[in-house]
ChimeraX commands (.cxc) that place a marker at each C-alpha (Angstrom):
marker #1 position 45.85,-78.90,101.98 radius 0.5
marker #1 position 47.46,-75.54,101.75 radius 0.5
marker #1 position 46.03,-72.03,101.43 radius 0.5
marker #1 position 46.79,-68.84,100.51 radius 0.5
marker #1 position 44.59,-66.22,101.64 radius 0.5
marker #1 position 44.12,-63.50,99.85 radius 0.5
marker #1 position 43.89,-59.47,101.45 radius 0.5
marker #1 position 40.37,-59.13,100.04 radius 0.5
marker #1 position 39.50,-61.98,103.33 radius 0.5
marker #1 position 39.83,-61.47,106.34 radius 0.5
marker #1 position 42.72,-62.41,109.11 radius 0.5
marker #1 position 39.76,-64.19,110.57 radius 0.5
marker #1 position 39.61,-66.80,107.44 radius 0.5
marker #1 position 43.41,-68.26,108.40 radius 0.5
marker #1 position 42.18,-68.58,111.68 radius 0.5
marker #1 position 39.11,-70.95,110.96 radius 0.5
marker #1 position 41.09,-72.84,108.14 radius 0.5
marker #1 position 44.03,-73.35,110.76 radius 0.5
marker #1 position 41.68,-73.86,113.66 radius 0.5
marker #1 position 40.18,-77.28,111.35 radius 0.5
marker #1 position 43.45,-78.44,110.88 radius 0.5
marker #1 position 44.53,-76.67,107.77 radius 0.5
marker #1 position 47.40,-75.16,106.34 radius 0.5
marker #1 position 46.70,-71.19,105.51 radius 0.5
marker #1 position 48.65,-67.99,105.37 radius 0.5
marker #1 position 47.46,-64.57,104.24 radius 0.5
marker #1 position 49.85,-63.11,101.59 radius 0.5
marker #1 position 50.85,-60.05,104.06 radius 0.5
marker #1 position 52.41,-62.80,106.25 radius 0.5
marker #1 position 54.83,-63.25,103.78 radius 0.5
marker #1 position 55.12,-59.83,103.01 radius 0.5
marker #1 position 53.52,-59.75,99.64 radius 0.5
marker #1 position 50.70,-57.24,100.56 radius 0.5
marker #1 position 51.19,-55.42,97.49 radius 0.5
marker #1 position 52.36,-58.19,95.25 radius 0.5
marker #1 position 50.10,-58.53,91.93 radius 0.5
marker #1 position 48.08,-61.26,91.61 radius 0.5
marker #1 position 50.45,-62.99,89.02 radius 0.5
marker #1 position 53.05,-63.34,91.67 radius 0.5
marker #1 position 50.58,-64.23,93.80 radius 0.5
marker #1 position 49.32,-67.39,91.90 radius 0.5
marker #1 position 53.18,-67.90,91.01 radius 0.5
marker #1 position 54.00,-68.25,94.51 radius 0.5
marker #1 position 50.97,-70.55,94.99 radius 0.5
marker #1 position 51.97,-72.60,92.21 radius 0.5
marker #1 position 55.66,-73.25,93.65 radius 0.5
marker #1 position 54.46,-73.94,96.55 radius 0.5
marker #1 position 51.52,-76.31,96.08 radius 0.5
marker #1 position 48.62,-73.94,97.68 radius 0.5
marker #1 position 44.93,-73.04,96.73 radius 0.5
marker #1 position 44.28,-69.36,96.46 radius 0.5
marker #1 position 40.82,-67.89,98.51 radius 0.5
marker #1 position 40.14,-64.89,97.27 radius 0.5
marker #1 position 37.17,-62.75,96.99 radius 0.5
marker #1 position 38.90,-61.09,93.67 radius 0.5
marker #1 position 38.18,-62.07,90.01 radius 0.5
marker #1 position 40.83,-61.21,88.64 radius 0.5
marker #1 position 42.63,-64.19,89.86 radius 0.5
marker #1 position 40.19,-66.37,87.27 radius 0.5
marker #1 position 40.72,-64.23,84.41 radius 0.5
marker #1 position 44.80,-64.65,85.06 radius 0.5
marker #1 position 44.71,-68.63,84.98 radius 0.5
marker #1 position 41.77,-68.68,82.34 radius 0.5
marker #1 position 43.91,-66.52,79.99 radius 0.5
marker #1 position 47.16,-67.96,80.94 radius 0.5
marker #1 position 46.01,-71.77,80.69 radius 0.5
marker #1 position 47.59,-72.55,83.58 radius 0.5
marker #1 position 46.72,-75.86,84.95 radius 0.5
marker #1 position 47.58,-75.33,89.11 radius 0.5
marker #1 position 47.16,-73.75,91.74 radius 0.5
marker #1 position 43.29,-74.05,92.14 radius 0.5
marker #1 position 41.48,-71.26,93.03 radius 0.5
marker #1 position 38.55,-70.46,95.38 radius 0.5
marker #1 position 37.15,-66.76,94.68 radius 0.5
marker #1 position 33.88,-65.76,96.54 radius 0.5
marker #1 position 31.51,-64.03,95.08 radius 0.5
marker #1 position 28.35,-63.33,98.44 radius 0.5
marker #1 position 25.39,-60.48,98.41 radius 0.5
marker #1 position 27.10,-60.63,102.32 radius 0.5
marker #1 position 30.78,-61.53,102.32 radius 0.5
marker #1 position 31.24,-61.27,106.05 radius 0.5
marker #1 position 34.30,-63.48,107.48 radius 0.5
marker #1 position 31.37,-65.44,109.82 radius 0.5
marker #1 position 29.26,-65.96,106.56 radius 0.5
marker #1 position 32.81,-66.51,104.03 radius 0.5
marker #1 position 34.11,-69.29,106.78 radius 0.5
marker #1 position 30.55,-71.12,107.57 radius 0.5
marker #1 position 30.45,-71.20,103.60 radius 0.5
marker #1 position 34.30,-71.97,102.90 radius 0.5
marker #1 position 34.56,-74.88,106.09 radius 0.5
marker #1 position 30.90,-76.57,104.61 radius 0.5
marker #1 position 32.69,-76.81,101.37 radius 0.5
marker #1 position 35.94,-77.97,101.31 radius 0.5
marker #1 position 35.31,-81.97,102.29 radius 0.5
marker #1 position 33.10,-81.28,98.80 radius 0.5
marker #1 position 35.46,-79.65,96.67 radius 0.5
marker #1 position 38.78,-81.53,97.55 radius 0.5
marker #1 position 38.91,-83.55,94.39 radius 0.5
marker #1 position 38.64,-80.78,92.45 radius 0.5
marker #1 position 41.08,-78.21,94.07 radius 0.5
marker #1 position 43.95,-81.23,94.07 radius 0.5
marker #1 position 43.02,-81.72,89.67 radius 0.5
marker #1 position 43.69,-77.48,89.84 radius 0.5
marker #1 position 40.22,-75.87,89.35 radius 0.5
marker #1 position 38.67,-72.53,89.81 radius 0.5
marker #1 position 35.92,-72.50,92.22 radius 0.5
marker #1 position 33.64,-70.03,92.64 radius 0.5
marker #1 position 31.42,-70.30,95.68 radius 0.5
marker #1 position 28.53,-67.63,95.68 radius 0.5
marker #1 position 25.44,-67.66,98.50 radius 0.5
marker #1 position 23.62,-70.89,96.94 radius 0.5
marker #1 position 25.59,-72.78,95.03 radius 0.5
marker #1 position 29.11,-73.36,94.12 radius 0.5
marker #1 position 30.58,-73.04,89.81 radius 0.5
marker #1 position 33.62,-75.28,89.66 radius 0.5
marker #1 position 35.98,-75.20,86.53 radius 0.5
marker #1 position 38.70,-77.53,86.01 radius 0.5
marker #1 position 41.86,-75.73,84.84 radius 0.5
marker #1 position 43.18,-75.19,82.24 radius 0.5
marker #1 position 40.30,-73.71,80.87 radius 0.5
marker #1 position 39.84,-73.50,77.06 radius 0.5
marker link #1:1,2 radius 0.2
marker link #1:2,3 radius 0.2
marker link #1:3,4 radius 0.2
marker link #1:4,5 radius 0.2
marker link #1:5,6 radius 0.2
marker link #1:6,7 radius 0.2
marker link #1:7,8 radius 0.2
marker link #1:8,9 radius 0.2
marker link #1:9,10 radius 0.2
marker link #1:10,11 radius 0.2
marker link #1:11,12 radius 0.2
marker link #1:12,13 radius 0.2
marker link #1:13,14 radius 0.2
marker link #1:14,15 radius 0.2
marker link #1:15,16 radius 0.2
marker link #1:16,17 radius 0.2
marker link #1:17,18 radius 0.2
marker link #1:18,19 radius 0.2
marker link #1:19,20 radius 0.2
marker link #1:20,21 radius 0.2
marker link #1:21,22 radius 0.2
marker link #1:22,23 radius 0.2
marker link #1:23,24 radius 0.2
marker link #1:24,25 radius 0.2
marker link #1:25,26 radius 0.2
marker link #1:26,27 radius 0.2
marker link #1:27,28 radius 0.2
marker link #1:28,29 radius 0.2
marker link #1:29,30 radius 0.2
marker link #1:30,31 radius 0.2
marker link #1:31,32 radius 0.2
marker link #1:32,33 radius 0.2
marker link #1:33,34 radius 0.2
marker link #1:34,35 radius 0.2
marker link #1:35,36 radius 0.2
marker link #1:36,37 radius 0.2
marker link #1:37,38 radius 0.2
marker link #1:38,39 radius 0.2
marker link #1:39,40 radius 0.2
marker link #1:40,41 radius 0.2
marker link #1:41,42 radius 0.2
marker link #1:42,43 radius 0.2
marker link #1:43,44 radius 0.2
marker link #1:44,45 radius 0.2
marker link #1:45,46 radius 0.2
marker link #1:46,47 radius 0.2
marker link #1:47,48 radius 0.2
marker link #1:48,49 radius 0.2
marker link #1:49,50 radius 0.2
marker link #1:50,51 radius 0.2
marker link #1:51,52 radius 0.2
marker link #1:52,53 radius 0.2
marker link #1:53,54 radius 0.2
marker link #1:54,55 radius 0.2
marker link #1:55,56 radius 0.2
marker link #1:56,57 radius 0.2
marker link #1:57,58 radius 0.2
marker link #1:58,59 radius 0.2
marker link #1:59,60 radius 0.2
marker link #1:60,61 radius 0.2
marker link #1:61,62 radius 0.2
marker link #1:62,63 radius 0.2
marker link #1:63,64 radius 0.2
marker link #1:64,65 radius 0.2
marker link #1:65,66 radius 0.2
marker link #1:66,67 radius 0.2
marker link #1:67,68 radius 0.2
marker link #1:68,69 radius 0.2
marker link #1:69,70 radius 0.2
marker link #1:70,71 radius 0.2
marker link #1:71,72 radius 0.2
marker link #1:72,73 radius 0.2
marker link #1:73,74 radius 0.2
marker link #1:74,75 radius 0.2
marker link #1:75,76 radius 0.2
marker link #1:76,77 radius 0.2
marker link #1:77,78 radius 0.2
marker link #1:78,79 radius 0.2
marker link #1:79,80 radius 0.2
marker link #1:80,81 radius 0.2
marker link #1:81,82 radius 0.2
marker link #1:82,83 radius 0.2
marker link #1:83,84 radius 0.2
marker link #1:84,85 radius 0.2
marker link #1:85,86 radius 0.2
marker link #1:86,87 radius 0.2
marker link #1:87,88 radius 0.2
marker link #1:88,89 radius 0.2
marker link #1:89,90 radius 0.2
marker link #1:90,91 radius 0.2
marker link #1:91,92 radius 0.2
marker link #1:92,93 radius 0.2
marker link #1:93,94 radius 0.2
marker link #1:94,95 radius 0.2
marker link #1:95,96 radius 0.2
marker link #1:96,97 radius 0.2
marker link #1:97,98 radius 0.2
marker link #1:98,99 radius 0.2
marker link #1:99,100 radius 0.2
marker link #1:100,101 radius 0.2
marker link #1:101,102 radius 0.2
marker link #1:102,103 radius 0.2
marker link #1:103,104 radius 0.2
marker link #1:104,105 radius 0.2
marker link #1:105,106 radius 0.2
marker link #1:106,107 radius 0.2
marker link #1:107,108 radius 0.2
marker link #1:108,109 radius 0.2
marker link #1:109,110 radius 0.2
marker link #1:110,111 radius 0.2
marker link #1:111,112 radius 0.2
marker link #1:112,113 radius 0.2
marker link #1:113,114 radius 0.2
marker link #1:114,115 radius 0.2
marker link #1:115,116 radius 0.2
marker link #1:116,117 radius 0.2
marker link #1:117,118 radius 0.2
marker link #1:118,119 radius 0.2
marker link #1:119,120 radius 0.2
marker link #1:120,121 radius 0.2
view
């Protein structure tokens, strides 16, 4: 799996997901700090990656659009530290494969995690 780490995470998050053995880059690696989340998702799309963000918007844009990839993960913690966003993000992923490889929006709050397989209608 690939991921695309948004700027509302931390540095800290592509460091844990590549420390497991993961794909990740932050989107100021690629110099697209002040991209908009449309070409964000677009470039995610293209190039077969999940999105982590902590920022909704990213669900409205692929609810709206009906887009059917890339999957999304979008935090939403009382305490979104990067200790507490990792321990969270690394417990979940062996959970939530399936669904982030059918393209899904996944929300993942303190207790419990929302998935939505996309498109949505």
């Amino acid at each position: 799996m690939k991921f695309l780490v948004d700027l509302a995470l931390s540095p800290r998050t592509v460091k844990a997901l590549r420390n497991c053995g993961y794909e990740a880059v932050r989107v100021n690696e690629l110099g697209m700090a002040k991209s908009k989340d449309s070409e964000i998702l677009e470039y995610a799309a293209k190039n077969d990656m999940i999105v982590i963000t902590a920022d909704l918007d990213f669900g409205d844009i692929l609810a709206f659009a009906g887009y059917k990839k890339p999957s999304v993960i979008i935090f939403r913690l009382k305490e979104p530290s990067p200790d507490h966003i990792n321990s969270l993000l690394l417990s979940a992923i062996p959970r939530i494969t399936d669904a982030l490889n059918k393209g899904s929006i996944v929300v993942i709050e303190d207790y419990r995690i929302r998935i939505r397989e996309l498109p949505v209608t």
